[in-house]
Structures are given as structure tokens and as C-alpha cells.
N, C-alpha and C positions, 0 to 999 in steps of 0.2 A: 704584187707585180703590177707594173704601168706598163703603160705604150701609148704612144702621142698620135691619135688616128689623123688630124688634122692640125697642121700647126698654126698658135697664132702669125710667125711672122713667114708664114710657107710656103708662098704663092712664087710662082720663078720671077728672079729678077733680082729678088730680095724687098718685095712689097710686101704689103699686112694682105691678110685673107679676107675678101668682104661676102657676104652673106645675103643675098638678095632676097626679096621677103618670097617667101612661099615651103617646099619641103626639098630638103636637102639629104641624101642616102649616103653614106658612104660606109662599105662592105669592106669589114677588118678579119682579121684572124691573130685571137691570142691564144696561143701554146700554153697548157696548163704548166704551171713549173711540176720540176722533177721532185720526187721526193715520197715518202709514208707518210700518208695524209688520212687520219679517220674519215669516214663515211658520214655524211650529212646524218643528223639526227634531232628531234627533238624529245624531253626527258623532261623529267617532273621537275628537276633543279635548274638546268641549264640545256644548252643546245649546241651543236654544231653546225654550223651554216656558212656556204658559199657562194657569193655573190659578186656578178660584174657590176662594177659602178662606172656610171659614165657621168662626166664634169666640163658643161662649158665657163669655159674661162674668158672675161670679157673687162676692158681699162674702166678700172673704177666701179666693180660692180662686184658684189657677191659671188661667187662660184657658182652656178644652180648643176643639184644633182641629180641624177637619177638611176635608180637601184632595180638590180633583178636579180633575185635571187635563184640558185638553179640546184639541182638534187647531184653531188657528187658520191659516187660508190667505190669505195676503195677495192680492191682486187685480192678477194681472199680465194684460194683453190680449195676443194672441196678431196682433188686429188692429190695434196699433199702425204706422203710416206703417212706422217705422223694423227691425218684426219680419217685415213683407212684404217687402221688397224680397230678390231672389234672390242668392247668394250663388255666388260660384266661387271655385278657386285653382289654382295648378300648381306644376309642380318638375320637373326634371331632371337628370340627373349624367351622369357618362362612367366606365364600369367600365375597372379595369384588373386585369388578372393579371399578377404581376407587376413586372415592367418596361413588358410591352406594354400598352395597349389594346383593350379589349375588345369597345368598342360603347357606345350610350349607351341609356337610358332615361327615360321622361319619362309624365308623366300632366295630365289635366284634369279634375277634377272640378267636380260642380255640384251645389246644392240647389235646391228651389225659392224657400224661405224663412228666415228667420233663428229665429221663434219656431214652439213647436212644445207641444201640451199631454200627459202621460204615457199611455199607450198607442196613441198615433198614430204612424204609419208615416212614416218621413223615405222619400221618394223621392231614390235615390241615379242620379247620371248622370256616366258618368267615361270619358275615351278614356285608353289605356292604350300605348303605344310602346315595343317590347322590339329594338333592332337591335343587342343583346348577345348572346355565346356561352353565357349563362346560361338556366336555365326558372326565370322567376319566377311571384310570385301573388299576386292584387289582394288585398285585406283592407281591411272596411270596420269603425269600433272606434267606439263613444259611450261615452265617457268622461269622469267627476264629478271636478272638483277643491274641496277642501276645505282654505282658506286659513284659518286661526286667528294672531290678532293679537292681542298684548301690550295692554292698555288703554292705552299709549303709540301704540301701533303700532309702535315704535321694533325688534322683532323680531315673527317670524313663522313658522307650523311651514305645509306644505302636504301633504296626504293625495294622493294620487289612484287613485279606484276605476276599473277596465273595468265596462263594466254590461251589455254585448251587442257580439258583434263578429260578422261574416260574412265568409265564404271566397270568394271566384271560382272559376272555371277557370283553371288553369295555363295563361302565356303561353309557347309556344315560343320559342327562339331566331329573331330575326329576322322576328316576327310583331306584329301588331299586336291589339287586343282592344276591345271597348265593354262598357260597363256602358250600357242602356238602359233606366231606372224599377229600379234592384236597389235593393229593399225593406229595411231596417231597422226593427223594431218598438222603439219604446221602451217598458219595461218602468211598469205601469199602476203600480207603489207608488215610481214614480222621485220624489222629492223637490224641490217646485220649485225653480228659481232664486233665490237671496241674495245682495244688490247693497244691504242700506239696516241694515246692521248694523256697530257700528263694529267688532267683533272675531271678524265672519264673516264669509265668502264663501262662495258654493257656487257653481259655475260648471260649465258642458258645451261639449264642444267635440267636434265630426266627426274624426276622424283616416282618411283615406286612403291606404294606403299598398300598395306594392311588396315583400313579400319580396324577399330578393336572397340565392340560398346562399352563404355564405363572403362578405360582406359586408355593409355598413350600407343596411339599408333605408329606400330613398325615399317620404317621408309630407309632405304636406299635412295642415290643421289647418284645419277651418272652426267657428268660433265659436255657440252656440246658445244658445238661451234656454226654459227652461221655465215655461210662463205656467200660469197658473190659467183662462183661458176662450181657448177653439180657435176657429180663424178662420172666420170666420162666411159668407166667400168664395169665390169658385174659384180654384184659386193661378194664380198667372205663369207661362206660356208661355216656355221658350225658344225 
């Protein structure tokens, strides 16, 4: 988008515009254009950046430019129908040592919400089921994925950052465990969510999971969204 703040030939009358030596101000206003425009970001492949350029233009000379870049945030609602509603998942397996069997483990986890704004606490709520010979250990992870796309889309590279994780209490053998409201802060310069660029993504997701010593730890994945305005509600009751 341009706008002409000073024209070369602008001055009334129809004379050229002269420029006397010293400092010259002239206070403009440009209208961002309309439209779905990703949120400024920078990322391990590439970035999204928004910048006023400004160019004088002079007979016979070069252009000289000069650039300022500025943090644009696209406008996600946090109160969107589809970012309230509460989210759960589960999983289970059966350990073995082995030849034998060992017992099995199994989890449930829950959010309140789907969308969520950067320094706000996820409320984490999980039952936790160890009737294994093992001591395992809850762990709760928010984790950034960073998809970069070919201007084909035809390939694709994907990043993914840990940005904050928490520990539980060690589950005994043959014991069971809750999480009741275990707190997660997400981190205040977390970078919102990218869903309207054709050759980026940025995505968040809950990972819940089980340690398991000497084998593959059981996780859950609950999906998340980082909005630009926090809900303005009381959240959902289980």
C-alpha cells in the first residue's frame, strides 16, 4: 500500500516542492488495508514482518530509503463458540518385561478450553492409572510447532519448540494419582497462533504424558490455540 505524503510537483500553483536545509516534519496517517493478515513473527526458516517504508524521491538521484519495521497482531478471539468448548483425551497401554507382562497404564486428561491468550495459566486436570511393576511420572509439555511450506506447498520443513513443561509426583507401583487444577503458565512473549499464511503455520498443542523407565512413554496431545483477546467469561465446569 503507498501514499504520496509530500508530492514532488505539490506546492500550489503548480511549482516543484523546495526543501530548505534544516528539519522538515510532516505528520501522515496510513490506514492499515483491510483484510486476514498473519501476525508478525519470527521462526527458525522464515518470518513474517511488517514495515512502513518511507522514499525520497529527488531528479536524477537514487531513491534513499528508509525502513521501520513495526509488530502487527492479527485479531484472534479467545471467545470464539468453537475455542470454549472443553477439551479431554486418554490413552493406555500394557507394559511388558520381557516376555511377561507387567501391568497396564492409562491416563485422562482435561482442559477447560481450547483457546488461550500468552501469559494465562492452562488449568490442567488428569487421572492418572499405574497397575504396573514400574514408578512412573506425570509430565505436563506446551509445545510450538513451526510448519514452513514451499510456495508450491508441494514440500515442507516442521520445527518444534518445548516452551514450558511440569513434573508431578512419582506414581508407585500399583497406585493411582490425580492432577486436580495442576497449573501450566504459558510464557507472556509466546507468539500467537498462524492458520491464514500460505507458507506458515505455527501451532500449540498440550502433550500429557507418563514417563515409563526402560520404556516408550504414554502421551496424549490436546490441541490449542493462541488468540490475541482472552475470554472475557467464566470457563466450563466439569
Amino acid at each position: 500500500m503507498k501514499s504520496d505524503v509530500i508530492q514532488q510537483n505539490g506546492a500550489i500553483g503548480g511549482g516543484e516542492t523546495v526543501l530548505r536545509g534544516g528539519t522538515h516534519v510532516y505528520p501522515f496517517i496510513m490506514p492499515l488495508p483491510q483484510g486476514d493478515f498473519p501476525s508478525a513473527f519470527q521462526g527458525v526458516h522464515g518470518r513474517v514482518t511488517y514495515a512502513l517504508v518511507v522514499e525520497i524521491h529527488r531528479p536524477w538521484h537514487f531513491a534513499k530509503e528508509f525502513r521501520a519495521e513495526f509488530n502487527f497482531v492479527s485479531h484472534i478471539d479467545a471467545n470464539h463458540p468453537q475455542l470454549l468448548e472443553p477439551l479431554a483425551a486418554s490413552n493406555s497401554k500394557e507394559l511388558c518385561c520381557l516376555c511377561c507382562t507387567s501391568g497396564s497404564v492409562a491416563m485422562n486428561a482435561y482442559v477447560e478450553r481450547k483457546g488461550y491468550v500468552p501469559g494465562e495459566m492452562i488449568q490442567i486436570n488428569a487421572e492418572f492409572e499405574n497397575y504396573s511393576s514400574r514408578t512412573i511420572v506425570p509430565k505436563a509439555m506446551l509445545v510450538q510447532t513451526q510448519t514452513f511450506y514451499t510456495i508450491s506447498r508441494s514440500s515442507r520443513r516442521t520445527v518444534m519448540k518445548e516452551l514450558v513443561k511440569i513434573e508431578g509426583r512419582h506414581l508407585m507401583p500399583n497406585s493411582t494419582g490425580v492432577w486436580g487444577d495442576q497449573m501450566l503458565q504459558i510464557p507472556a512473549n509466546t507468539p500467537l497462533t498462524i492458520s491464514n499464511c500460505q507458507i506458515l503455520e505455527v501451532d500449540y498443542y498440550l502433550q500429557v504424558s507418563l514417563k515409563i523407565p526402560n520404556g516408550v512413554n504414554l502421551k496424549v496431545i490436546i490441541p490449542l490455540v493462541i488468540c490475541s483477546i482472552p475470554v472475557d467469561r467464566p470457563p466450563a465446569v466439569f
